[in-house]
C-alpha positions in Angstrom: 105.2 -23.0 -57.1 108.1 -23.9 -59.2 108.7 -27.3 -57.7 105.4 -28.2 -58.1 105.0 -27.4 -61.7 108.4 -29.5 -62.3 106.9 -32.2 -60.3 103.6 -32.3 -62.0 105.2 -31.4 -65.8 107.5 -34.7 -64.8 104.6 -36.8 -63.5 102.1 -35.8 -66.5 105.4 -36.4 -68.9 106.1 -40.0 -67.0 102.5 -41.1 -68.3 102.7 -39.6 -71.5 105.8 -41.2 -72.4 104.6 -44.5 -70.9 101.4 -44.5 -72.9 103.1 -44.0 -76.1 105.8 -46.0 -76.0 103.4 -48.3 -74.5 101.6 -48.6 -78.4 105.1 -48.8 -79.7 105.5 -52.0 -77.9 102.3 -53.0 -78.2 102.7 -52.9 -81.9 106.1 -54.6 -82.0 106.3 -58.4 -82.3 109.6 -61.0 -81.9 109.9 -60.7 -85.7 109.8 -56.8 -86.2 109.7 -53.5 -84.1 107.0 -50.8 -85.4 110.0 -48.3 -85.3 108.8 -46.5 -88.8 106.2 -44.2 -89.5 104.7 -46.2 -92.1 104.1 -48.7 -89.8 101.5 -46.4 -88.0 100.1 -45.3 -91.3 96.1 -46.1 -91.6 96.2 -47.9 -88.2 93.3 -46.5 -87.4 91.1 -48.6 -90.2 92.6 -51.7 -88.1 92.5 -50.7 -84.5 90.8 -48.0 -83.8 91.0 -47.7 -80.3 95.3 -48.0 -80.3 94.9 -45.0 -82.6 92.7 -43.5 -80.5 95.3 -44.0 -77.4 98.3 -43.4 -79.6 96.6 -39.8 -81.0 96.4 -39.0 -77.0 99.7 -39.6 -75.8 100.5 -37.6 -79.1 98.7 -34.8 -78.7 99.5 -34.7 -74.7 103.1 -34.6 -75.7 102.4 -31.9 -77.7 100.7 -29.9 -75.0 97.2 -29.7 -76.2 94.4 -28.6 -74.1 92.6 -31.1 -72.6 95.8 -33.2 -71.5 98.2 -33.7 -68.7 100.7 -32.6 -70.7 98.9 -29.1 -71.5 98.5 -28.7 -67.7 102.1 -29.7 -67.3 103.3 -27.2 -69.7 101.0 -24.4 -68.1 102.2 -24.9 -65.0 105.9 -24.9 -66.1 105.1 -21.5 -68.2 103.5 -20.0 -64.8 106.5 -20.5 -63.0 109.0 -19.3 -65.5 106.5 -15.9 -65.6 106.4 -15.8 -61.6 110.3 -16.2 -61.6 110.6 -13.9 -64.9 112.5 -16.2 -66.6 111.5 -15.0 -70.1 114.2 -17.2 -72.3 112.9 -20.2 -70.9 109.6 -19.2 -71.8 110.9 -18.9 -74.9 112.9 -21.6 -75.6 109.4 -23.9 -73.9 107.1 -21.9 -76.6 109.7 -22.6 -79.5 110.3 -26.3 -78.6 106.5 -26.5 -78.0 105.7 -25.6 -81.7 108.7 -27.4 -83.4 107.1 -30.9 -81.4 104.1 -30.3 -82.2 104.9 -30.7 -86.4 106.3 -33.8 -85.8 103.7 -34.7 -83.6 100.7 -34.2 -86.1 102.6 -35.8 -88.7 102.1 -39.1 -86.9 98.6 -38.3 -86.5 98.0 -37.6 -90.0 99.6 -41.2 -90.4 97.2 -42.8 -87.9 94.1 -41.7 -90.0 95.5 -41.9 -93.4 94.5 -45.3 -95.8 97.3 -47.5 -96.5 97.6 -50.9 -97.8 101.4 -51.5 -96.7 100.7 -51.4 -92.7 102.1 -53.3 -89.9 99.5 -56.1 -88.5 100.3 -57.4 -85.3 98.7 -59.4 -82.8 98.0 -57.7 -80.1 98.7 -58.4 -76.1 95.9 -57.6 -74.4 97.0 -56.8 -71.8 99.4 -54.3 -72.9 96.2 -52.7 -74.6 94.5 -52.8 -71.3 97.1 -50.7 -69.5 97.6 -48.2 -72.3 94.3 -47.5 -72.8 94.1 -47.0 -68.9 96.8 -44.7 -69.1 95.1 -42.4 -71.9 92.5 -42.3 -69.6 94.0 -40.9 -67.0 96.1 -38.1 -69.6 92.6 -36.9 -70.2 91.2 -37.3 -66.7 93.8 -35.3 -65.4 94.4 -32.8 -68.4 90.3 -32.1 -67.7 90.4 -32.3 -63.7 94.3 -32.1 -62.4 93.0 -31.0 -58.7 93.6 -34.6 -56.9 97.0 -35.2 -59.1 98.1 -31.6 -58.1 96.9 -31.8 -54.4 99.1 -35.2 -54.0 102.4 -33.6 -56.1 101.7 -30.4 -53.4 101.6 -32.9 -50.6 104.3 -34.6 -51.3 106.5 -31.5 -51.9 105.1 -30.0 -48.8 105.9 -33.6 -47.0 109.6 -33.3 -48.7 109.9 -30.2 -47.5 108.2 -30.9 -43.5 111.2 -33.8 -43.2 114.2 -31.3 -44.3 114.8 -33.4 -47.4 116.3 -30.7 -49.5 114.8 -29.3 -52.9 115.5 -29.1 -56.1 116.9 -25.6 -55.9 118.8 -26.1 -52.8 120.9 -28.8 -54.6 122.4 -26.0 -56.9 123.8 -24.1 -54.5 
């Protein structure tokens, strides 16, 4: 179970990160990165829907219900209680909390008024693919069963052509 709930917790985490540096990028222009957090403040009053995707990725990162990255956490918490490692569990839980502070404080940015914010022009493009990516961080978080059948598959697969595992490699 454990190498499935790394496997999933890095897939869920791949998309997470993708989506919300995704927004980064999409906000950033040739003459200035949107690297501050003032540069997110009020962006939902001017685009709505990269709030929207931003406050996803955000609160997937965080591990909220509803996400891959709550699934991806669960999972990771199940094996650490199946293989009694209780520090780790720990350490997640305590790490868990201390992200999720900074976390909200960007969300509080997205929806708070500000007249000093960061217009961009916007690729399309880039919009298109992070929006698809939120998507699929809450089409997952809410229905995981196809993502977690393939990680099982492949691990299974991995595991069928004697490719060694994770914890084989530490012995």
């Amino acid at each position: 179970m454990a190498i499935e709930a790394v496997s999933f917790y890095l897939v869920a985490y791949s998309a997470t990160i993708l989506t919300a540096f995704g927004i980064v990028t999409v906000l950033s222009g040739p003459e200035r990165e949107a690297d501050d957090i003032e540069d997110y403040r009020g962006l939902f009053w001017r685009r709505p829907v990269i709030a929207a995707v931003l406050t996803v990725a955000l609160l997937s990162l965080a591990g909220i219900p509803a996400t891959m990255g709550f699934l991806g956490k669960f999972y990771v918490l199940a094996a650490g209680a199946d293989a009694a490692a209780w520090r780790l569990i720990l350490i997640l839980v305590i790490t868990s909390v201390a992200g999720l502070f900074y976390y909200l404080r960007i969300v509080v940015a997205l929806y708070s008024p500000s007249e000093h914010a960061l217009v961009q022009a916007l690729s399309h493009s880039g919009a298109a693919v992070v929006v698809a990516l939120s998507v699929l961080l809450i089409w997952f978080g809410v229905y995981p069963a196809p993502l977690f059948r393939l990680v099982r598959t492949t691990v299974v697969g991995a595991d069928a052509q004697n490719v060694p595992a994770i914890t084989t490699l530490n012995r």
